[in-house]
PALUM-78036 format. One record per residue (C-alpha): residue in one letter; x, y, z. Coordinates in steps of 0.05 Angstrom, whole numbers, plus 5000, padded with zeros to 4 digits. Each point is the difference from the previous one (the first is absolute). Example, Ala and Ser with C-alpha at 12.3 -4.5 7.8 and 13.67 -1.06 7.14 Angstrom:
BEGIN
<r type="a" u="5246" v="4910" w="5156"/>
<r type="s" u="5027" v="5069" w="4987"/>
This chain:
BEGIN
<r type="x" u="8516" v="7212" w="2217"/>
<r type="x" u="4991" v="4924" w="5002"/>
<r type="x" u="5049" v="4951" w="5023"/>
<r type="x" u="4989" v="4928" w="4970"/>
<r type="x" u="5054" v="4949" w="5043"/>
<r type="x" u="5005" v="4936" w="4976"/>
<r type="x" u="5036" v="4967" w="5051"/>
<r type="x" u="5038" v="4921" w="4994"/>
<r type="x" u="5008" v="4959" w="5066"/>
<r type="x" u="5057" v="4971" w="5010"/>
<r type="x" u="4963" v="4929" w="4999"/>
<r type="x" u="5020" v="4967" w="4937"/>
<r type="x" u="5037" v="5006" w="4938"/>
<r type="x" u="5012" v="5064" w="4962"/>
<r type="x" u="5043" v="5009" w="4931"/>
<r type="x" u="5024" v="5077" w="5009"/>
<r type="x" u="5035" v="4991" w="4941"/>
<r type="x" u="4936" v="4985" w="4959"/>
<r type="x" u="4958" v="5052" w="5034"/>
<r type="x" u="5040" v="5058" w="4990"/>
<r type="x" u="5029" v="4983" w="4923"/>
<r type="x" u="4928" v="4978" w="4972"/>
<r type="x" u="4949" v="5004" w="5050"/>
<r type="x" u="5000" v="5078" w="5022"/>
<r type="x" u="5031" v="5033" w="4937"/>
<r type="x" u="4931" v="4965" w="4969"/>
<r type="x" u="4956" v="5019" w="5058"/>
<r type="x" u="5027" v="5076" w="4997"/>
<r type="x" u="4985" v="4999" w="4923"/>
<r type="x" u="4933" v="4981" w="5004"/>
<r type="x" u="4986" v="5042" w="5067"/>
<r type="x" u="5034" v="5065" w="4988"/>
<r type="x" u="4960" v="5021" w="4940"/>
<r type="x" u="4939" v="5005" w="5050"/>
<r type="x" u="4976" v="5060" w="5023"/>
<r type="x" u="5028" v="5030" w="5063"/>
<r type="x" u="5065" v="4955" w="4998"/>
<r type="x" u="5051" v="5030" w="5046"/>
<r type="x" u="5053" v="4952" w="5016"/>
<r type="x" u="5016" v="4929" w="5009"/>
<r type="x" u="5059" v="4970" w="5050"/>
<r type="x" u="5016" v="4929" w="5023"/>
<r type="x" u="5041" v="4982" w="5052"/>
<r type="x" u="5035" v="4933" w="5025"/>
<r type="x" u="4996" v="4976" w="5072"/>
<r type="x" u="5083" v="4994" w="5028"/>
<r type="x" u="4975" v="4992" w="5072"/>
<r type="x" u="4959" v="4997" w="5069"/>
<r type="x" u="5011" v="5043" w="5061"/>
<r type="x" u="5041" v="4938" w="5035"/>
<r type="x" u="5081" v="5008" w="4970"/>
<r type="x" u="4999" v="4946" w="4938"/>
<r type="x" u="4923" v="4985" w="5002"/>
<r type="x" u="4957" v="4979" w="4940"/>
<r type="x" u="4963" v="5059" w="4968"/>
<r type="x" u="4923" v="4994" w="5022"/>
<r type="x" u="4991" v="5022" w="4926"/>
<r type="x" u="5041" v="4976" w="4932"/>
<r type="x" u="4978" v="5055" w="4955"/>
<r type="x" u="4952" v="5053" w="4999"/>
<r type="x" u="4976" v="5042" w="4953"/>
<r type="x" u="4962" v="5076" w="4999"/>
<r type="x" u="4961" v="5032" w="4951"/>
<r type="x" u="4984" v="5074" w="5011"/>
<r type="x" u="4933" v="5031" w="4962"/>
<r type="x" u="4960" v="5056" w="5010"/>
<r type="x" u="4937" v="4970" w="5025"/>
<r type="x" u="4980" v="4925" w="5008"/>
<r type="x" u="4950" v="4999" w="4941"/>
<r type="x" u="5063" v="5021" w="4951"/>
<r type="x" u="5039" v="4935" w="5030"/>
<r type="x" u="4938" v="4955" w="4978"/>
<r type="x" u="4984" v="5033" w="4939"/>
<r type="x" u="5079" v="4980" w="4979"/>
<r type="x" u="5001" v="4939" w="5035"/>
<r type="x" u="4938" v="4959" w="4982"/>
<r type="x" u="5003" v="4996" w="4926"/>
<r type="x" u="5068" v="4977" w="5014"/>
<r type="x" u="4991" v="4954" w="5051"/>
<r type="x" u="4994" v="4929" w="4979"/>
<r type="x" u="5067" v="5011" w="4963"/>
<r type="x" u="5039" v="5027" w="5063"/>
<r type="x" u="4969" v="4951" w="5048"/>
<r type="x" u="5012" v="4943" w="4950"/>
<r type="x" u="5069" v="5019" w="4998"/>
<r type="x" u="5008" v="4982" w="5077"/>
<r type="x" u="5011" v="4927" w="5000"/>
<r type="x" u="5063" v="5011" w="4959"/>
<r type="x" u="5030" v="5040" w="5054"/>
<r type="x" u="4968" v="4980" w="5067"/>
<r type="x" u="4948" v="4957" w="5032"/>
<r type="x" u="4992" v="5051" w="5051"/>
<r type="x" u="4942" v="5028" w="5028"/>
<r type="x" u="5007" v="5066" w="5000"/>
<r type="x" u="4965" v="5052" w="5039"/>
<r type="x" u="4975" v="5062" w="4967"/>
<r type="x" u="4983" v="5060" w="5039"/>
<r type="x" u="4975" v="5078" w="4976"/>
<r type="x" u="5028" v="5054" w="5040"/>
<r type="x" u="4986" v="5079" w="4996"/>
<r type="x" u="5066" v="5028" w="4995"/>
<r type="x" u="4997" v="5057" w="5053"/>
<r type="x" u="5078" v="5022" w="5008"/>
<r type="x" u="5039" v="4997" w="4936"/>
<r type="x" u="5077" v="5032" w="4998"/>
């Protein structure tokens, strides 16, 4: 299994509001009808290590598939609309990583 993380620093403005009312519910419609869909979770940043720090991220987001190739096959023809969607929630870079998912409980 694949693990897609797309993870927000906590470097500039985020609307959590608009990302998780418009933003994902349309990003999970488009991507869970692609093959090997497993899962999708996002998660807001509440804190550092240090008592009452600053999350090092605002948001982040996982996608689970079965292989890499099913991510892109549901992603790309969907991905000028998702991407497009970004400025209304963030200017944020955010960094994308793909992980194997070896331990899963």
């Amino acid at each position: 299994m694949i693990k897609i993380s797309i993870l927000y620093p906590n470097t500039g403005k985020f609307d959590m509001d608009y990302y998780l009312n418009i933003h994902m519910p349309r990003s999970i419609e488009l991507l869970s009808t692609g093959p090997g869909y497993r899962g999708v979770s996002v998660e807001r940043g509440l804190g550092g290590t240090a008592p009452n720090s600053a999350p090092s991220h605002v948001a982040m987001c996982h996608y689970l598939f079965d292989t890499t190739d099913d991510f892109l096959a549901a992603f790309l023809p969907n991905a000028a609309e998702l991407q497009g969607d970004m400025p209304n929630y963030t200017g944020i870079e955010p960094i994308i990583q793909f992980s194997e998912v070896v331990i899963s409980r």
